[in-house]
DOTIKE-937591 format. One line per field, with one value per residue (C-alpha): residue number from 1; x, y, z; residue in three letters. Coordinates in nm, 3 decimals, padded with zeros to 5 digits. Layout:
// residues N
n = c(NUM_...)
xx = c(X_...)
yy = c(Y_...)
zz = c(Z_...)
res = c(ALA_...)
This chain:
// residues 172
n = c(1_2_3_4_5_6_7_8_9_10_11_12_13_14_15_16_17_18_19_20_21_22_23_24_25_26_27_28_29_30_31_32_33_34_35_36_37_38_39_40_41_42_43_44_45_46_47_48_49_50_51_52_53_54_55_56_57_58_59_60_61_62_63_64_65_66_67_68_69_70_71_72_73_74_75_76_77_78_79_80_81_82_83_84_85_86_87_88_89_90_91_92_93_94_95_96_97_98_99_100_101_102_103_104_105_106_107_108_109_110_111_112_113_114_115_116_117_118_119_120_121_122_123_124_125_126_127_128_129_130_131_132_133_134_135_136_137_138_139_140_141_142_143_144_145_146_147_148_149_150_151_152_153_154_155_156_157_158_159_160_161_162_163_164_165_166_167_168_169_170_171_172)
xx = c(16.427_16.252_15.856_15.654_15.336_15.289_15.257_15.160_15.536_15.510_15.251_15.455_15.602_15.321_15.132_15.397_15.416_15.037_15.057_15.282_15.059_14.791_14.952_15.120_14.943_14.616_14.668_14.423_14.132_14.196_14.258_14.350_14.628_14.493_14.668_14.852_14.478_14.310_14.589_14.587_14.173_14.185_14.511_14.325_14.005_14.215_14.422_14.103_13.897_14.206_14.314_14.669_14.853_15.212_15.557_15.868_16.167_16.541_16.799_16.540_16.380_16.002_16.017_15.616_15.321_15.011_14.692_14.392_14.041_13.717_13.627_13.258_13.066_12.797_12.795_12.802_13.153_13.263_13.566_13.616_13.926_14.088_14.424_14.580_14.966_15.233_15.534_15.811_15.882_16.246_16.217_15.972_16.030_16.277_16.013_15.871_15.476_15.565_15.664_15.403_15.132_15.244_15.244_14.908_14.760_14.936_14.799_14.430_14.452_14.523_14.237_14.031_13.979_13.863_13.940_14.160_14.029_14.284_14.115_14.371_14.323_14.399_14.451_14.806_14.879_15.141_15.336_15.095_14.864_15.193_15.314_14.949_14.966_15.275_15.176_14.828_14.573_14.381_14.197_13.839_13.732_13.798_13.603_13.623_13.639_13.473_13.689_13.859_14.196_14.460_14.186_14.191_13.922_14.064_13.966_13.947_14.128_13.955_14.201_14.078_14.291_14.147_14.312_14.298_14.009_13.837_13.554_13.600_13.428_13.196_13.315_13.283)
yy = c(-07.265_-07.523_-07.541_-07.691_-07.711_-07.394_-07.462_-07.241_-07.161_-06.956_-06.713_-06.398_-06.393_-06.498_-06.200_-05.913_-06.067_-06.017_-05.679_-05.554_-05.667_-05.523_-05.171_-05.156_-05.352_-05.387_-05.745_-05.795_-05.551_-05.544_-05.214_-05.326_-05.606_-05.892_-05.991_-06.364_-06.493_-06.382_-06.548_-06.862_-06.885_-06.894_-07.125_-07.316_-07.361_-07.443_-07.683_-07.858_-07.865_-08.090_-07.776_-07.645_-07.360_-07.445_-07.181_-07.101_-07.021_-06.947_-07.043_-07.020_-06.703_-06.728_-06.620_-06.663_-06.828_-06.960_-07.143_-07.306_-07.333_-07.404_-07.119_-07.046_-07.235_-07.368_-07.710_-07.694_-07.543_-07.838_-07.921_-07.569_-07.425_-07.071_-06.929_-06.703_-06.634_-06.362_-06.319_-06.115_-05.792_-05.792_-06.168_-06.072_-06.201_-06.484_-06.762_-06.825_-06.769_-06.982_-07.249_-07.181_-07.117_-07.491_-07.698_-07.543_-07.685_-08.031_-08.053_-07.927_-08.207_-08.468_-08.339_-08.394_-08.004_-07.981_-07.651_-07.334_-07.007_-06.704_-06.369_-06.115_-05.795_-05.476_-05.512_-05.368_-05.659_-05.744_-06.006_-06.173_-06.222_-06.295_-06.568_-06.739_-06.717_-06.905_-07.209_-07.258_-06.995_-06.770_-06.482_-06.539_-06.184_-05.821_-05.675_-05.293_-05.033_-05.308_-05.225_-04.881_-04.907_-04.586_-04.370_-04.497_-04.772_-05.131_-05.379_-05.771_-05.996_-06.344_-06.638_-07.000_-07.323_-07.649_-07.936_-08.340_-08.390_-08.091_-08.119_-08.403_-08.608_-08.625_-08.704_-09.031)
zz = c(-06.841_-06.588_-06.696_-06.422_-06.183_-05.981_-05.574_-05.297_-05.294_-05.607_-05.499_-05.394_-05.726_-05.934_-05.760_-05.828_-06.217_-06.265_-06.052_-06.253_-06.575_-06.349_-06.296_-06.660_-06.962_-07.121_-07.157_-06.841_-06.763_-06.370_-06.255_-05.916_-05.874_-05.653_-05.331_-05.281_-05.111_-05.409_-05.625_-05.416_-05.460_-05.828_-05.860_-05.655_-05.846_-06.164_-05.994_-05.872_-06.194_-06.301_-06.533_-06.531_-06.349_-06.490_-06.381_-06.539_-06.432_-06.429_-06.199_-05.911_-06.015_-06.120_-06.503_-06.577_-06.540_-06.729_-06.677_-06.896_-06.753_-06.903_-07.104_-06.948_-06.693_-06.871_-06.964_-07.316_-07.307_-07.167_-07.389_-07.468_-07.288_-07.263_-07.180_-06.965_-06.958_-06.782_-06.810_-06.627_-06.787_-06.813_-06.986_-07.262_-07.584_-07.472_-07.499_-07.173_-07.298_-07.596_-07.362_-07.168_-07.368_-07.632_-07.218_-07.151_-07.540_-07.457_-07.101_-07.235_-07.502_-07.274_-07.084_-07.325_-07.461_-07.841_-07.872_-07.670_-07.688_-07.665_-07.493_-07.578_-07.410_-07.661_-08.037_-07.991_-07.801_-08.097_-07.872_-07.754_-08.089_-08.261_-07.986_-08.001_-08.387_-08.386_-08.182_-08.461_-08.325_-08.567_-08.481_-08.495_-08.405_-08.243_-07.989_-08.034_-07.760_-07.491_-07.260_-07.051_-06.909_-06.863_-06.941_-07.327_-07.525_-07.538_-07.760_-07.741_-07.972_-07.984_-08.092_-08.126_-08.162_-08.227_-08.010_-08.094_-08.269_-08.255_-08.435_-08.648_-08.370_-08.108_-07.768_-07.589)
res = c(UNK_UNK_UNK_UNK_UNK_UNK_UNK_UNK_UNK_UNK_UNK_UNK_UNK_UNK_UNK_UNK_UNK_UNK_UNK_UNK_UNK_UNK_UNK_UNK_UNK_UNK_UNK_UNK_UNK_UNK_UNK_UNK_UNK_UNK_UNK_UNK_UNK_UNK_UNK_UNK_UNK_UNK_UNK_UNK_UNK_UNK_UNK_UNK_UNK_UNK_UNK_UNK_UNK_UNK_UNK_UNK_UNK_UNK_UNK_UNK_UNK_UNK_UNK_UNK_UNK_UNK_UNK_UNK_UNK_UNK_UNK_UNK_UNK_UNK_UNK_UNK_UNK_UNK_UNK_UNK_UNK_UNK_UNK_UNK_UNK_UNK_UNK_UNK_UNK_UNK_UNK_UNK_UNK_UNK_UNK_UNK_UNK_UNK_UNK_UNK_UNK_UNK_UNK_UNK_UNK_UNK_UNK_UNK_UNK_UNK_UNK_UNK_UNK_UNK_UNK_UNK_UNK_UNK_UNK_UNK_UNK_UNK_UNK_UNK_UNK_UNK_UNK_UNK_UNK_UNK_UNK_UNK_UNK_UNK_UNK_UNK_UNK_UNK_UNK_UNK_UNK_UNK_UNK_UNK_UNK_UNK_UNK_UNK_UNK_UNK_UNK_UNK_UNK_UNK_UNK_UNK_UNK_UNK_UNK_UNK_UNK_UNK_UNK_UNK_UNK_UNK_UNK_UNK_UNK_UNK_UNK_UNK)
């Protein structure tokens, strides 16, 4: 598995991965996939906030993809990051969002993050709780019924990590 910096290249099959996530999971609350402008927009704005929007893939084939941003807007959230990953449906469960998912902490660190927060869309989202348990992330909360998808109630699985320092210092 190759692990590296998205490009405009990458779009078609970035888009079908999160359509099908789109069209199939609770994992996002879209109920209508975005198109490869959309896509390229918000790659964009991650790539230019100095975040990352990191691939994988397998002899040539596009296998997942993840990205960190800062977690809210404001200010004060600052060093305060939060993932997103997706991966391929026929490669679930091989470890391309754990390789994704332990770049994206390394990259935020270097960045300068203190901590990563984890939105997981629907409390039966075993895999992915489990995957972001296993790289140092606790749940720090659930959500309950915030969310509609399929015509059922989803919940929202908050996960926090701390990064570097965390909070044992102040930043300079």
């Amino acid at each position: 598995m190759t692990l590296r910096d998205a490009t405009p290249t990458d779009l078609a099959a970035i888009t079908a991965i999160y359509a099908h996530h789109v069209a199939h999971g609770s994992g996002t609350f879209e109920e209508g996939a975005p198109d490869a402008a959309e896509m390229a927009r918000r790659m964009a704005r991650v790539q230019a906030d100095g975040c990352a929007w990191l691939v994988t893939e397998n002899d040539g084939q596009l296998t997942g993809f993840g990205y960190y941003m800062q977690y809210r807007d404001r200010s004060a959230y600052r060093f305060t990051a939060e993932d997103s990953i997706y991966v391929r449906d026929d490669v679930r469960g091989q470890g391309v969002g754990k390789a994704l998912v332990a770049a994206l902490l390394d990259h935020a660190a270097h960045r300068g993050f203190r901590q990563m927060i984890a939105v997981i869309g629907d409390s039966e989202n075993v895999g992915s709780i489990g995957l972001h348990l296993s790289l140092g992330f606790r749940q720090i909360g659930v959500m309950r019924a915030v969310g509609m998808k399929f015509g059922r109630w989803v919940d929202v699985v908050t996960m926090q990590r701390p990064l570097g320092e965390a909070d044992r210092s102040l930043p300079e």
